[in-house]
C-alpha positions in Angstrom: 7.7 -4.8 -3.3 5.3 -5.1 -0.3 2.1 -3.4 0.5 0.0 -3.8 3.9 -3.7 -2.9 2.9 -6.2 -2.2 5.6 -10.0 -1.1 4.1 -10.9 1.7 6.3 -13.7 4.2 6.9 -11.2 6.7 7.7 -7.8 7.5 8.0 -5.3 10.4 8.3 -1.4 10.9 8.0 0.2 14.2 10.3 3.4 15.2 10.5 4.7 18.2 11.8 1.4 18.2 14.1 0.0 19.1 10.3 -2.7 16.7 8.7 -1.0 16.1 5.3 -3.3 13.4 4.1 -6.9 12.2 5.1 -10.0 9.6 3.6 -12.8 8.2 4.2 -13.8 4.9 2.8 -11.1 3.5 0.5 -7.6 1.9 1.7 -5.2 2.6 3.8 -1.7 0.8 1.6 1.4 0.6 3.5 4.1 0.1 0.5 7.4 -1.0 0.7 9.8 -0.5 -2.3 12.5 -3.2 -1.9 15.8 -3.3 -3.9 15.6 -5.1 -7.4 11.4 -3.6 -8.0 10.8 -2.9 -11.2 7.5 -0.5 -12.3 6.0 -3.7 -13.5 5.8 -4.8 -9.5 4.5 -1.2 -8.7 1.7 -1.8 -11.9 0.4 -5.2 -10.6 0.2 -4.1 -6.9 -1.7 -1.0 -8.0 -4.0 -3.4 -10.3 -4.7 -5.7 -7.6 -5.2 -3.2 -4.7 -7.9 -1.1 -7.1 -9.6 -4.8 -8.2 -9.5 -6.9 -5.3 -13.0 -7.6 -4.0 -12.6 -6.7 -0.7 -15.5 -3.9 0.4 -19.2 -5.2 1.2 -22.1 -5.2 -0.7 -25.6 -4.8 0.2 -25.8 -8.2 1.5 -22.6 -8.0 3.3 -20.5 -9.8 1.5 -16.7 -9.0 0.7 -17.8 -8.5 -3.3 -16.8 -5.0 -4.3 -13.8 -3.5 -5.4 -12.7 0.0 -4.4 -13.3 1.6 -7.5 -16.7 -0.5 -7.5 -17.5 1.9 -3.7 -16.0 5.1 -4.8 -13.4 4.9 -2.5 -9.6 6.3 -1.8 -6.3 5.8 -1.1 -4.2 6.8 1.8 -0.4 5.8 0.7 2.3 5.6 3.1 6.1 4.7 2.1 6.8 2.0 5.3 11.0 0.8 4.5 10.5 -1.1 8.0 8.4 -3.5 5.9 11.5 -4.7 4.3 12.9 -5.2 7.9 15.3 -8.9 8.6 14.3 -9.6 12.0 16.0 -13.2 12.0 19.2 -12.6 13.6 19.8 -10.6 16.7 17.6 -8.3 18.2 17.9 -5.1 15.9 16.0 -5.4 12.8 18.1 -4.6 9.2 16.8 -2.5 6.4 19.5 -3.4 3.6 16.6 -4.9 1.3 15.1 -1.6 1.0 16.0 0.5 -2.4 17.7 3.3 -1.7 15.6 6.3 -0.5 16.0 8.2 -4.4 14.8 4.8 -6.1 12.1 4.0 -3.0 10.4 7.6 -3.9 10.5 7.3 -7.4 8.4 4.0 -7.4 6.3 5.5 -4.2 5.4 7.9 -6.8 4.9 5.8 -9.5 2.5 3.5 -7.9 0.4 6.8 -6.8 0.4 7.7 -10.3 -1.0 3.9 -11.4 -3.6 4.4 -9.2 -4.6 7.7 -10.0 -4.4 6.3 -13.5 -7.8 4.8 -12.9 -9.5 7.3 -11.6 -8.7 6.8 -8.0 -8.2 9.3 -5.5 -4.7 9.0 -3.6 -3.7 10.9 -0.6 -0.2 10.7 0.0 2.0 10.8 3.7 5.3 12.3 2.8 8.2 9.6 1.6 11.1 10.1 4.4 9.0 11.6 6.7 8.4 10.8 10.7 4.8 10.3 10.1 1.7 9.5 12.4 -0.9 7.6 10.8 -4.3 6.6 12.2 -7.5 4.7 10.7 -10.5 3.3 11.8 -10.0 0.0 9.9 -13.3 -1.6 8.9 -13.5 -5.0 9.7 -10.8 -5.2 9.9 -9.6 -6.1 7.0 -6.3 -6.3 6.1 -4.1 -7.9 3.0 -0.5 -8.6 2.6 0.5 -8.3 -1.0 3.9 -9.2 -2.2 4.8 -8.9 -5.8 7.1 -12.4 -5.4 3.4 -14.3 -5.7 1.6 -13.0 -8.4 3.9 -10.7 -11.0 6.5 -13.6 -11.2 9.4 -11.3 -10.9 11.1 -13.5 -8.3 9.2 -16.3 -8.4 6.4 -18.8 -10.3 3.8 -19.1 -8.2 0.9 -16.8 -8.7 -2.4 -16.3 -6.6 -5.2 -14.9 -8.5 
């Protein structure tokens, strides 16, 4: 499991020319279910994305969580994270789960974070989605369950 966070003071999903999905402050996650994730990966990512310390405070310092500022969550399912890009020039997907798995964690991991009280906006999983933000910083983390749950590996970064 992969998820590209980006702290924003805005951002919006359409499809369809319809807005399905808008915040303000909070995070824009990009997740990627890949084959083999477990609900164990989609409950540490959600964990770390609501605790991580990554919004000012009043001295400007990254020292506030997102549940520490109030903020939201704008989640977009992104299989192209998953891509192998190595060999040739067309990327591969084959280390995404299936589409019926991929939703059913996508879900999930909304659920964890609603869990605690935070507000989740959601693009729609399979869609051809447009997604904008005004990221604010910019900020943005790369978290990959392989370093910290140690499902597929030891090493942890806390």
């Amino acid at each position: 499991m992969k998820a590209v966070l980006q702290r924003c003071s805005n951002a919006r999903v359409v499809v369809d020319s319809k807005v399905v999905g808008s915040i303000d402050l909070g995070l824009l996650i990009l997740l990627c279910v890949e084959q083999g994730d477990k609900e164990a990966d989609c409950d540490y990512i959600a964990r770390k994305s609501i605790e991580l310390r990554i919004f000012a405070d009043e001295d400007g310092k990254m020292n506030r969580s997102l549940t520490d500022v109030g903020g939201s969550v704008l989640l977009i399912s992104q299989f192209t994270l998953a891509a192998e890009w190595k060999k040739g020039r067309r990327p591969g997907f084959s280390r995404a789960a299936i589409p019926l798995e991929g939703e059913r964690l996508y879900e999930y991991f909304a659920g964890q974070l609603e869990k605690h009280s935070v507000r989740v906006e959601r693009g729609i999983f399979g869609a051809h989605m447009e997604v904008s933000l005004c990221n604010d910083g910019p900020v943005t983390l790369i978290l990959d369950h392989q370093f910290g749950s140690g499902n597929a590996a030891k090493t942890t970064i806390e």
